[in-house]
N, C-alpha and C positions, 0 to 999 in steps of 0.2 A: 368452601362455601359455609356460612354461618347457620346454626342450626338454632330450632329455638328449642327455649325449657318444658315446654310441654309439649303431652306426645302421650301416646295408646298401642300399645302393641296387645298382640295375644294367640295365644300357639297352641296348639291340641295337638297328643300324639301317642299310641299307641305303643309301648317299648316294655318288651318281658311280662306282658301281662298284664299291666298298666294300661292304664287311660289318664292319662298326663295335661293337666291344662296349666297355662300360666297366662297370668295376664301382668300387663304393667305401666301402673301411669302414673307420669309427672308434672309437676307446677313450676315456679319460680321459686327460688330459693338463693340465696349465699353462698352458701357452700353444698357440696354431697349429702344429702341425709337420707338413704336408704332404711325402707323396712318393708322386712320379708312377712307375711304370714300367711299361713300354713298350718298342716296336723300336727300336733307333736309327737307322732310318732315320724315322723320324717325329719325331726328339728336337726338332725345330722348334718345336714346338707345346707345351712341356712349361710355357715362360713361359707364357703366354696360359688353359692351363691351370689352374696353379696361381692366378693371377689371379681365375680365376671360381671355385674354390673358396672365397677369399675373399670373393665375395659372399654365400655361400651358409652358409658355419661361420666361425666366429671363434676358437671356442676346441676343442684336442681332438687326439691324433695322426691323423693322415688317412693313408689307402693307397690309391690311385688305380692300380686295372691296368686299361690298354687291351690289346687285340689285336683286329688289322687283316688281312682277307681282303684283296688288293687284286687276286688273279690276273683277275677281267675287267675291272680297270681298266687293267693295264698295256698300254698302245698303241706297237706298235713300226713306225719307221721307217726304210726302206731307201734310205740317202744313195747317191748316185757320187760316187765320188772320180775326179773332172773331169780333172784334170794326167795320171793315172795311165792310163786309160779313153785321152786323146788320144796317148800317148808309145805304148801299142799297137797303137792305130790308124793312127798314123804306120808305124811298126816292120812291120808286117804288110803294108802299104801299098809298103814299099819290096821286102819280099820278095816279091810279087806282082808288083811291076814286074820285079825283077832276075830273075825264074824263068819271066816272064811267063804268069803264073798267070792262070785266068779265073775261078776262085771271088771269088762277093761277099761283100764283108765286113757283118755282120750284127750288131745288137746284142747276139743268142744267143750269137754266136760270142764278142764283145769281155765278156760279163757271165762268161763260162766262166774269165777268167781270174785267179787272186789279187787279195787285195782293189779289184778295181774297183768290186763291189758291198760294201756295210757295213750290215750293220742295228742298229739303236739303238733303246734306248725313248725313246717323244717325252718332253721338257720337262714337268716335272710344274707343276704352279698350287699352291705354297707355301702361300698366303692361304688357297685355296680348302681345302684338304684339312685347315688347321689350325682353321678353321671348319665344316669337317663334324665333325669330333673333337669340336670343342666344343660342338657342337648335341646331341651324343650325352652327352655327360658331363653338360650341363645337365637332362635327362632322367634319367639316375641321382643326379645331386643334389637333382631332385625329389624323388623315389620313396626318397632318402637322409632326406630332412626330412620326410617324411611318418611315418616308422618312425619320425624321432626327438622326433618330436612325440605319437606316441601312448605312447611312454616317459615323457615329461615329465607327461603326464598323471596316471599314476602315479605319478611323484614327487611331482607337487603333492596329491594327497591325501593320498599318504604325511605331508609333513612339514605338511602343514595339521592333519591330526586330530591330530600330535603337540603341535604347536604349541595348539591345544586343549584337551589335557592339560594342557601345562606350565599355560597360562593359571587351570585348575580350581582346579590345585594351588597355584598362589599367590593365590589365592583361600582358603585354607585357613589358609593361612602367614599372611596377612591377619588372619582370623579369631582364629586361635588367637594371635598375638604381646600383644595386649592382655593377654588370659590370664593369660599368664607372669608379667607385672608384677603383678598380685593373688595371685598363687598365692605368687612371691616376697615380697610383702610379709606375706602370713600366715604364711608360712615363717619369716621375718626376725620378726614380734613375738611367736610361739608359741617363739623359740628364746628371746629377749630375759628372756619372761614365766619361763621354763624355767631360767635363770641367775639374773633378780636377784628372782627368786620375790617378795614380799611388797612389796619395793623398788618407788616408784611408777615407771610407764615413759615417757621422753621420745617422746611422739608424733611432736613435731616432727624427732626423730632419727631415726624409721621413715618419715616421709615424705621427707626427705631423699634415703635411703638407696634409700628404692624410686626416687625421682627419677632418681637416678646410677646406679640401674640399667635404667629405663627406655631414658634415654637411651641406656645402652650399646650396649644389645639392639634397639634402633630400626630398623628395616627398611621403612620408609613410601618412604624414597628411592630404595631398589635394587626394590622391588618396582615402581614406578611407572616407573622406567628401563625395567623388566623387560616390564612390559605396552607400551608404545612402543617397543621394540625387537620385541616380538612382532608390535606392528601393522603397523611397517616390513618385518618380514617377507611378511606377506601380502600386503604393498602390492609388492614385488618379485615376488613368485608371479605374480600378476596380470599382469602388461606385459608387454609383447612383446618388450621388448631383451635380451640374454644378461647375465646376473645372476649368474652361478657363481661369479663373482672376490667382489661384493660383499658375498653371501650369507656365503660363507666367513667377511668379517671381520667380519657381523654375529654369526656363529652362536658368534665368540669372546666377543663383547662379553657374549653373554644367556648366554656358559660361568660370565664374571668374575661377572657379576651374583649367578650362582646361587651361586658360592664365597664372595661377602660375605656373602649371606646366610647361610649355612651358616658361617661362621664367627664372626658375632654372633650366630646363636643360641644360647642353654642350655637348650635343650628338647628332649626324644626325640622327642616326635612332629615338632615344626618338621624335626627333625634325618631324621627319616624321607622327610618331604617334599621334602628337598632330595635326597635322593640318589635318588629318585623323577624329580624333573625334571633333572640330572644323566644319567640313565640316557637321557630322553627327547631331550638335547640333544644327546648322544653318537650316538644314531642320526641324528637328523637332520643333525648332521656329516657322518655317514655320505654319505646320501645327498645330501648338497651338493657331493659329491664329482664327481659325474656328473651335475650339470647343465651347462651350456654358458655 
């Protein structure tokens, strides 16, 4: 089933500490043009990201916003700085001897002084955290593909009942071209009869003439182009692969068709008919806009 280009997902999730949102939505577009943003402190993760968007849309502009709780993740630890901790320890050590001091020297006492103690946040796990983002993004690109698949849905009825239309209509076009060539050719020996009045008339000159104009006005080939391009359409509707590129240059092909027609014929009503399935072709252009 056809899916269309635009679409809303968005996932919350709690993983290592985190509080993990993503959200993500897109329009129409040409081609893939994803973009991610985000902290940059997580910009690690924006490759790997856009990566699984790719599995997920082909065609379409994408906007992907994360934001990241991380405060009960962050874990901080407190180093000694060993050289600096022993040079006071030393130092203190000598002036106890030289003063002959009888205070002991204590960890309390050695942490009281500039940076002996340092505290840091621990080593974050790169991998891990680019992998919980993308656990979470896979969840609004669900819930992205679900939205855009009940859009598609709509689409395909849409340009199926049109495509049903056009189908009636050249059905008509069918019907009535035969028509034309009788209608012309009583035309053609009522005018003949009207000129050489009395004069006997060459038959064989009004069947000629209607021949050459049969032929002109001949539409058996574009119509029949017409209906196989309409079948190939619905045969696209149907599959699962993204079809919005092909559809496109199909819906040119059944535009030319209908302009042949319409331009061999010499009939109002033919002429009615076309600009009938014209109009019908036109929307469904439309909406071949926003499929995927």
């Amino acid at each position: 089933m056809v899916k269309s280009m635009t679409g809303y997902g968005r996932a919350r999730q709690e993983r290592n500490g985190r509080n993990i949102t993503v959200e993500v939505r897109s329009v129409n577009n040409r081609y893939l043009d994803c973009t991610v943003k985000m902290p940059r402190a997580y910009i690690f993760a924006e490759d790997a990201m856009k990566a699984l968007v790719q599995k997920y849309i082909s065609r379409g502009k994408v906007d992907v916003f994360v934001t990241v709780d991380a405060v009960t993740a962050d874990q901080t630890v407190v180093q000694v700085n060993e050289p600096l901790a022993r040079s006071y320890y030393q130092a203190l050590s000598r002036l106890r001897e030289m003063f002959s001091l009888e205070d002991e020297l204590s960890a309390a006492t050695l942490a009281r002084f500039p940076d002996v103690l340092a505290v840091t946040k621990a080593e974050e796990d790169l991998e891990m955290i680019s992998a919980d983002i993308c656990a979470v993004l896979e969840e609004a690109l669900t819930a992205h593909r679900q939205m855009r698949s009940v859009e598609g849905e709509k689409l395909f009825s849409d340009i199926a009942g049109r495509a049903d239309t056009i189908e009636s209509v050249v059905a008509k076009v069918e019907e009535r071209s035969p028509q034309t060539v009788s209608e012309y050719r009583a035309r053609l020996e009522a005018k003949m009869r009207e000129v050489l009045q009395s004069t006997t008339i060459d038959e064989s000159r009004i069947l000629t003439e209607a021949a050459i104009f049969a032929d002109k006005i001949a539409v058996d080939e574009e119509t029949v182009r017409l209906r196989s391009h309409l079948s190939q359409l619905r045969t696209m509707l149907s599959g699962d692969e993204p079809v919005g590129r092909k559809l496109d240059f199909l819906i040119q092909e059944v535009n030319r068709e209908c302009n042949t027609i319409g331009s061999k014929c010499n009939d109002l009503t033919i002429a009615r008919d076309v600009v009938n399935m014209k109009a019908e072709v036109e929307k469904i252009r439309e909406q071949v806009q926003n499929i995927e």
